[in-house]
N, C-alpha and C positions, 0 to 999 in steps of 0.2 A: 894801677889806676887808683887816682887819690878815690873814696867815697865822701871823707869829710875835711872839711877844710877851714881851719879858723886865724883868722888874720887881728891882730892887735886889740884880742880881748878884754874888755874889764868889766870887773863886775863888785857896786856897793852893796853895804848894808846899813839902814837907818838913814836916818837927817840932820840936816843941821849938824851941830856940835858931837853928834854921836855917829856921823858917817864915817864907816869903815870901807875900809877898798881891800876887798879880797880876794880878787883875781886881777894880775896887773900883767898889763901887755903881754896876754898868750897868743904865741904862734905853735900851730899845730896841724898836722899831715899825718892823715890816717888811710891807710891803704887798705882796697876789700880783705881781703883774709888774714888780717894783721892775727895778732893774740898779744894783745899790750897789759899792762901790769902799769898803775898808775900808783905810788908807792907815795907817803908823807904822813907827816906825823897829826896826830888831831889838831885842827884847826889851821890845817896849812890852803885846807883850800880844793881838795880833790874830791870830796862829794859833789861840792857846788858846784867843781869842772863836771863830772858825769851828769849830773840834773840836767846841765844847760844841752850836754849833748843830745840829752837822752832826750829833750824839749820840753821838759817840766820844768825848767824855769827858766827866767831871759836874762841878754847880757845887755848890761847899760851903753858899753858902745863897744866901735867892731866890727871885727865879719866874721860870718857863723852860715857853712855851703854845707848841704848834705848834697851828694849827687849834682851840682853846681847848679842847686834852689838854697836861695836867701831865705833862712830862718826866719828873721830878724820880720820879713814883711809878712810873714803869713799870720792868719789871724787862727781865732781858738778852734775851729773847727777844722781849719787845713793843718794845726798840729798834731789834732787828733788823727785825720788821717794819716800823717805819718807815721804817728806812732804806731798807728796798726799796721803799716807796710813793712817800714824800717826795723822796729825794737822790739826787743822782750826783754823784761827786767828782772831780774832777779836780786830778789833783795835779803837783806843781814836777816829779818824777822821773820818773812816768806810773804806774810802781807796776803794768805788766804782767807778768804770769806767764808768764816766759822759754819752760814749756815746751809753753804753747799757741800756736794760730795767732792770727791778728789776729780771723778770723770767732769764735773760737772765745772768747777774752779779751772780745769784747763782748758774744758771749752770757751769761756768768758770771752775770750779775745775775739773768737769767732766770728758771737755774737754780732758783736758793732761792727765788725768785717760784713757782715751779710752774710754769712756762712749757712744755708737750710741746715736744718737739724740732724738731718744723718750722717751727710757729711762730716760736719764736724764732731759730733759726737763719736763716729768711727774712727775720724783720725785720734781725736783726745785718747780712744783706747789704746790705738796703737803707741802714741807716745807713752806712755805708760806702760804698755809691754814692754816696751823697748828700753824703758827706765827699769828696769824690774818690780812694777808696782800691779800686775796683770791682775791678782786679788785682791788687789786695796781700792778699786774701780768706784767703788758705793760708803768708802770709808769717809767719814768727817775728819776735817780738820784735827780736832782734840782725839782720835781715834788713831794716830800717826804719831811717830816719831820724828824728834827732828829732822836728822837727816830724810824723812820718808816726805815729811812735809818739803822739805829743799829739793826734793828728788821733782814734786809736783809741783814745786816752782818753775823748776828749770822746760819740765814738760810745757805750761803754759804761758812763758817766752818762746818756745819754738812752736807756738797753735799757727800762729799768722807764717811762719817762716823763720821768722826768726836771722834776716840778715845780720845786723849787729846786736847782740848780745852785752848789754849791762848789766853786769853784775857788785854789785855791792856788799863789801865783807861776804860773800856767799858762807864762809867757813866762819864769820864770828860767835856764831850761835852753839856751834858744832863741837862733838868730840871728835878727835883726832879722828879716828876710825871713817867718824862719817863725813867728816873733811878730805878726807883722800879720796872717796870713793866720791866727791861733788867734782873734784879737783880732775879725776879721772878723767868725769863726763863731760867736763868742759874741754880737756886736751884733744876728745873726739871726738864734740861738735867741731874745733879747729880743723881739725882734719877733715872734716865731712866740710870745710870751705865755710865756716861760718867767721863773721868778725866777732871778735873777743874784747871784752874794755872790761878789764876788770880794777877795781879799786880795791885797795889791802894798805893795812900798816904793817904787814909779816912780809919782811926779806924773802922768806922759805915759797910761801904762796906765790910770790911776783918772780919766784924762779920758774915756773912753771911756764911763764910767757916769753914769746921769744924777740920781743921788746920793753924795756921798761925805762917810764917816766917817771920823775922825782921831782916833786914840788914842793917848795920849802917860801913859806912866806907870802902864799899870790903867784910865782913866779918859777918855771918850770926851772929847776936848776943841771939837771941831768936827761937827756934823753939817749938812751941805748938800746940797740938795736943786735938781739944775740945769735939769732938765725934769719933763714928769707919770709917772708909771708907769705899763707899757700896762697892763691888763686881760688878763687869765693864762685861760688856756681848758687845762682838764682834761685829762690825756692818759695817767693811770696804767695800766699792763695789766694785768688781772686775769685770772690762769687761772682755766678755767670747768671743772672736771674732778671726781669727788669724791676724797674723802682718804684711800682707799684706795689709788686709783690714784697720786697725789699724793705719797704716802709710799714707793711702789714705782716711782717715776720720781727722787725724792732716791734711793733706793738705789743703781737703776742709774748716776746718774751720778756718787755716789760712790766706786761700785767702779771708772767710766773712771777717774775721778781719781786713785785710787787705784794702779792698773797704771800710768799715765804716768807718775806717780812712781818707781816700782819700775823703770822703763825707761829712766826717767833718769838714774836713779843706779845703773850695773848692779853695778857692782865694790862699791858698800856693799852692793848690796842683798845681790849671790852672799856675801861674807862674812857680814853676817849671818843666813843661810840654812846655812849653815857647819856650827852646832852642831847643828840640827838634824836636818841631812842625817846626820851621823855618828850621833846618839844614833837615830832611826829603820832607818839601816842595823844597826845592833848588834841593836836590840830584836827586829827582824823574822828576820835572819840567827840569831841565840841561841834562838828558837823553832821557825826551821825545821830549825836543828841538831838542839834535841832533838823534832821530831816524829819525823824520818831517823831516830834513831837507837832513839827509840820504837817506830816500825815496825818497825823490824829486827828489832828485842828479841824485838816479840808475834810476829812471820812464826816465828821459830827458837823459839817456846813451841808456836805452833800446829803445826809441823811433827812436835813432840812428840804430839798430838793435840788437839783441843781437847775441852774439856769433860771431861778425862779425869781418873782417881784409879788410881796405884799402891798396895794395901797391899803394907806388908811386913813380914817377923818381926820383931819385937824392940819396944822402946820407944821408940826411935829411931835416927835413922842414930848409928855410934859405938858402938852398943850388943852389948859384947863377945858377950852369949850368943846373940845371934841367930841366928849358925850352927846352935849346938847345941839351939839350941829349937826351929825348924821346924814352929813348930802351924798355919802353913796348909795345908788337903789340897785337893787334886780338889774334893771335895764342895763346901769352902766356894765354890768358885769355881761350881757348877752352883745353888746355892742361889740365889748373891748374882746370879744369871744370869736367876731364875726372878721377879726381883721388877720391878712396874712400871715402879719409875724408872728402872733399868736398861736399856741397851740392848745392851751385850753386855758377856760376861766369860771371860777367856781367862788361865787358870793359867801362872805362867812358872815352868822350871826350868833353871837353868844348871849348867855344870861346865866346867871344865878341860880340855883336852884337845890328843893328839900328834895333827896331822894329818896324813896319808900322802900322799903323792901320785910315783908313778913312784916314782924313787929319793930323792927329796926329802921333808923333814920341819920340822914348823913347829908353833909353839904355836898353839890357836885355843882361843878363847870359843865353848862349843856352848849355845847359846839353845832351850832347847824350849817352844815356843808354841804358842797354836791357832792358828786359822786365822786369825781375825777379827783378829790381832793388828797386823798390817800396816795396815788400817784404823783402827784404833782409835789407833795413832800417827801415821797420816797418812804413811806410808811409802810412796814411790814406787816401782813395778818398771822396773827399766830393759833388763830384756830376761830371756827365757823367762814364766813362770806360778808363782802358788804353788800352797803346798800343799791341797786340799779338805779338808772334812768328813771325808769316808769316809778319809780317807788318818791323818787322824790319829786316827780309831777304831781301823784298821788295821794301827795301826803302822808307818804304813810307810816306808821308809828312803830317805827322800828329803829331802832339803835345799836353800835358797834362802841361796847366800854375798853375801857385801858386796864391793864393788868392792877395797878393800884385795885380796882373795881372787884375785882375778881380775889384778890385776897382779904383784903376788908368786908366790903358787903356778902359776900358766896363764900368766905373761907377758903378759897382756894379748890372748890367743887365749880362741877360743867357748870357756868351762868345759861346756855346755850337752851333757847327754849322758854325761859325764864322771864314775867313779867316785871318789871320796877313801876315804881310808881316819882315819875319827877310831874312837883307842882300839882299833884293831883291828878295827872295825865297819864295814860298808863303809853308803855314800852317796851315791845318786844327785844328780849336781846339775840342778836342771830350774829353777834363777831367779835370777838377778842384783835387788840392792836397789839403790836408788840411796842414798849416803851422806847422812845427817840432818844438815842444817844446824846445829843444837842443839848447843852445845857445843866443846870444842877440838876440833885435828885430831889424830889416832892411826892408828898404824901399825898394832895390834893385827889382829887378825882374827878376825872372825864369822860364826860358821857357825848359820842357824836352823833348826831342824826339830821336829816334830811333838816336841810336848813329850810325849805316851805312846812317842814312838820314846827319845826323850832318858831316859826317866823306867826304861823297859823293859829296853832294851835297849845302853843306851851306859851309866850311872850305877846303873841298879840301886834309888835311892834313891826309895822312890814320896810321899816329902815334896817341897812346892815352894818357891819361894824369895821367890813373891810373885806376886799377884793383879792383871792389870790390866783397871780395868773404865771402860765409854762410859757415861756418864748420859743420858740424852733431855735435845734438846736445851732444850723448854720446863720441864726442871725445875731450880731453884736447886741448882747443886751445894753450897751451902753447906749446904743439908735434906736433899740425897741423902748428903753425905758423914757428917752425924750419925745418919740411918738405917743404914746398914749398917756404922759402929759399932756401936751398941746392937743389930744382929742378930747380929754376930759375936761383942761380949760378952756375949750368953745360950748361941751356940753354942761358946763356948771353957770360960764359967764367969769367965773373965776379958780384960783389955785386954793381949791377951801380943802387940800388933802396933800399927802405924801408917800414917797415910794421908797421900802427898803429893798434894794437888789442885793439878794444874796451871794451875788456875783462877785458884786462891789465890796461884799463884805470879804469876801474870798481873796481878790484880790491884797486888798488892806492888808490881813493875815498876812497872807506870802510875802507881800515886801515891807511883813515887819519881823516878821521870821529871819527873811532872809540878812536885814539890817541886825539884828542880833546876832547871826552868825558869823556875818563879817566881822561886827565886834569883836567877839567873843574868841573867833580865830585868829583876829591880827594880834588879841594879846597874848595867845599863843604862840604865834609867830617868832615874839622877843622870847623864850626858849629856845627855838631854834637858832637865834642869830647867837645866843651867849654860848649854846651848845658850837655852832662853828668857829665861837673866838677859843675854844676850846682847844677844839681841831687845830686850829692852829696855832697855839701854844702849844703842843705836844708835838704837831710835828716839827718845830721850831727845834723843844728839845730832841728829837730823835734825828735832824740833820746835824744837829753838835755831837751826837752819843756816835753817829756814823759817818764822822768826816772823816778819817782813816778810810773805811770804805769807799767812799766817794772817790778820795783819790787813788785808790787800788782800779778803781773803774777808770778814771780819766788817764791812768799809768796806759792800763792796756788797749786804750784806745775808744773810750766811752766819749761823746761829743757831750757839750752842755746840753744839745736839746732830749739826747740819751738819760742824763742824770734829771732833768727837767719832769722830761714826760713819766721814769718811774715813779718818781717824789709826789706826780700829783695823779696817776691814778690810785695810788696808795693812800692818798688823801680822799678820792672820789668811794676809791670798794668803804674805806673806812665808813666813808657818811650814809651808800648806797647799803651797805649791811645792817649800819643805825638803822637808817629808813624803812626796810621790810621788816627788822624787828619791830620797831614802835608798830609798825603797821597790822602785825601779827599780835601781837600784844594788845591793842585796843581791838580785836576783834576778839578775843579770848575774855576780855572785859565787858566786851557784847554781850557775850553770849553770858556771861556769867548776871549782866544786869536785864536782860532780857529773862533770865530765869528766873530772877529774884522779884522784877516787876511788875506788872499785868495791865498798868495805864495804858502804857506805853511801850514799843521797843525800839531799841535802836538800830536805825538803818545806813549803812552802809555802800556809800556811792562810787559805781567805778571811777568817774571824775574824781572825786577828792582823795582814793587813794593812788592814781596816777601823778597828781599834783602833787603828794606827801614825796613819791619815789621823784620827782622830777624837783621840788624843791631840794630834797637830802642831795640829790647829785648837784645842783647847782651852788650847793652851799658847801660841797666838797672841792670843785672847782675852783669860786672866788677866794674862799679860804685857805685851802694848800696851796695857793701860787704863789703867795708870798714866799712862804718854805721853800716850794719847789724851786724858785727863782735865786734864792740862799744860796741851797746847795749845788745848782748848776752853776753859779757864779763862784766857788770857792778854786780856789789857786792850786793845781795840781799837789805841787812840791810841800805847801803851805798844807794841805788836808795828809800828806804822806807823812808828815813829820808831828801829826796830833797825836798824842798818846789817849 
């Protein structure tokens, strides 16, 4: 029974004025268990005849039957399959993958077979026993002898089966010694019913076969036929698994493939990981810069109060007559007290003032406030009580100074107990503040007390200087703040005041923060993208430095989307590895600027380093595909013959 069958073959090379015809009208009848010897001198043409058989390369016209399937219409992927049913190749150099084992190099074919892992890996051993390589199972390539290497060639042409067998020059490489004993093994795969095609320019070798062809020119000149051919017995593997499973075992051993590359080549790989480590450390560090300093911002707004609204006289800050117009009272502040949205509201009055103390005298800011006022700005006591209710009904003459007060005027002893004398007026002190984060530092000094004691009895002036009031917190200060506008301008007759919402200020901050950090990360960003043209300049060169591999893979049966999908998770772990370093690295940078700094520290967002690892891998992606697209697309025969 014929298995291959070729009817009036030809095959060019070049164009135009430089096309050559190097296979001219081949007929040719190959029966299963032949052992043919295909004999001619270089450049006659008998590689080219085995490539075509072998389906690594095509013929320009003709007919070309494996099993009576036309070659000629299948496409790249129905070649691949054949090649994993039909062939195993054995070639002049061996054409092993330096960075596998020997067990590991004759499993390959398996691989793209679908073959689970045990299976094939059991069988690879047993080929190998059976070659006598039973302790070279873990040996690399450069660990082996010629012939040892050709021994593990001939093993992984028979992983799939091994029906017809291509061998090329098998014995070119070889010393005699280990020539005979290839020679051997091939006379008893013959015998075990295998087909044989071997190519030789040695007379001696193509005795061995018990047919031989002779091509001289393009053009088979001699065919001889010296014995019968055995009778071939079927020995394809077929994984039995479904193609779920099937496509998620190609994955996994893609991504092995994938790492042993990356391992083998550390110093491309760390350089090309290079750009991305730097544009990921930037992206992630420029965000946590400005959360730190974001935080800071809102911590020293809230320490002001939150949810809080100053009015104050005039039409705005700068607004000369403010002083002299004074149309907030008392009143308005117990009204704007008395409404829902409110939660409290506490009139301020300031002045001026000589503070006395013993023989000592100093300027101070006298603050008259209510009680609630401390709250409502979020004001911490740091030693004594303030003032009550009753005390500022009262009038009563009692005061709560600022730490300034206490190092200046008391040296830094208990004021607690202690009278002052502002304006001539005397003052008990019964509370220390702790200083407001909010703002620059000042030496000034602050004296606060009951704004009826300030209003009464220190200033005289029963006008305030301005209203500060707490909104609840479930209601929109941005409805509260237009509310008691429109109450104020029915109770004035007009808008003779203004309202700063600390809210509003908050707001502001944040989405000016955050417009800086977009900034400031999208020109980060352009590291990351020069870091991926990177990426893909290297992998560009690393699918030119492994087109020989490429087609060692597409030999034994690797499909384009085979060599596709290793090329670009190798592109992806490269970026994905980038990515958690920078990632790691700018937190090592935290920690090292967080200890150096005290302003401020930098914070660290699970979103932005999710984004860092989700950008690295998507810029591993659009990047290696161009690569990856290369080398799935290169020519079998064409990446076989790259030096």
């Amino acid at each position: 029974m014929n298995i291959i069958e070729i009817k009036q073959l030809n095959k060019y090379f070049g164009e135009g004025d430089n096309r050559t015809h190097i296979l001219k009208e081949i007929n040719l009848e190959i029966k299963k268990g032949d052992f043919i010897a295909i004999i001619g001198q270089s450049g006659s043409g008998k590689s080219t005849l085995m490539n075509i058989i072998g389906c690594l390369d095509s013929l320009n016209s003709g007919s070309y039957k494996i099993s009576n399937t036309e070659v000629s219409q299948l496409n790249s992927d129905q070649l691949s399959e054949l090649r994993q049913r039909k062939f195993g190749f054995i070639f002049q150099r061996y054409n092993l993958l330096s960075a596998l084992s020997a067990l590991e190099n004759v499993a390959l074919p398996a691989i793209y077979a679908g073959v689970d892992q045990q299976s094939r890996l059991q069988r690879a051993a047993q080929l190998l026993e059976k070659l006598g390589l039973k302790d070279k199972l873990q040996h690399k390539p450069n660990q082996l002898s010629g012939g040892q290497q050709q021994r593990v060639s001939i093993a992984r042409a028979l992983m799939n089966g091994g029906e017809i067998i291509l061998a090329d020059e098998p014995t070119g490489a070889l010393d005699s010694k280990s020539g005979e004993t290839v020679m051997e093994i091939l006379q008893q795969l013959h015998a075990e019913g295998h087909t044989i095609i071997l190519v030789t320019h040695d007379k001696k070798i193509a005795d061995f076969a018990n047919r031989v062809i002779e091509i001289k020119d393009g053009q088979i000149i001699q065919d001889q036929r010296k014995s019968a051919h055995i009778a071939a017995k079927s020995e394809t593997i077929q994984p039995k698994k479904s193609r779920w499973r099937f496509y998620k075992d190609q994955f996994i051993e893609s991504f092995k493939m994938s790492v042993n590359a990356i391992i083998a080549h550390k110093l491309r790989s760390l350089l090309t990981m290079l750009g991305i480590i730097i544009g990921i450390t930037s992206v992630v560090s420029v965000v946590a810069l400005g959360n730190g300093s974001q935080q800071k911002i809102l911590e020293n707004i809230n320490s002001m109060g939150t949810n809080t609204m100053d009015i104050f006289n005039g039409t705005g800050f700068g607004d000369r007559r403010a002083e002299r117009m004074q149309n907030l009272t008392v009143a308005d502040s117990e009204i704007l007290a008395k409404q829902s949205y409110i939660e409290s509201a506490t009139p301020n009055s300031s002045v001026s003032g000589n503070l006395t103390y013993r023989n000592q005298s100093f300027s101070a800011q006298v603050r008259g406030v209510g009680e609630q006022y401390f709250d409502v700005k979020g004001m911490k006591l740091k030693q004594g009580r303030l003032f009550s209710q009753d005390e500022v009904k009262q009038n009563a003459q009692v005061a709560v100074i600022d730490e300034n007060s206490v190092k200046q005027v008391f040296n830094q002893q208990n004021p607690l107990g202690e009278i002052v004398m502002i304006n001539k007026k005397p003052l008990k002190v019964i509370g220390v503040a702790a200083m407001n984060s909010m703002g620059p530092t000042t030496s000034s000094l602050s004296i606060y007390t009951p704004y009826t004691t300030a209003m009464n009895k220190i200033s005289g002036n029963q006008k305030i200087d301005s209203i500060t009031v707490k909104v609840n917190d479930e209601v929109n200060s941005s409805v509260a703040e237009k509310d008691l506008t429109q109450l104020l301008e029915v109770r004035h007759g007009k808008k003779d005041f203004f309202v700063m919402n600390t809210n509003t200020i908050k707001q502001t901050i944040e989405s000016t923060t955050d417009t800086m950090k977009l900034l400031i990360s999208s020109i980060a960003l352009i590291s990351l993208v020069v870091g991926g043209i990177g990426v893909m300049n290297i992998m560009l060169v690393s699918v030119t430095e492994r087109t020989k591999e490429i087609g060692v893979r597409m030999a034994i049966g690797a499909k384009q989307s085979n060599i596709l999908q290793q090329f670009l998770i190798e592109a992806v772990l490269i970026c994905l590895i980038g990515g958690i370093t920078g990632i790691l690295l700018s937190m090592l940078l935290g920690e090292i600027f967080n200890l150096v700094t005290t302003n401020f520290t930098m914070v660290f967002s699970t979103t932005s380093v999710l984004a860092a690892v989700f950008c690295s891998t998507i810029i591993g992606v659009v990047f290696g595909y161009m690569p990856a697209k290369n080398a799935a697309g290169l020519n079998p025969i064409n990446a076989l013959s790259r030096e």
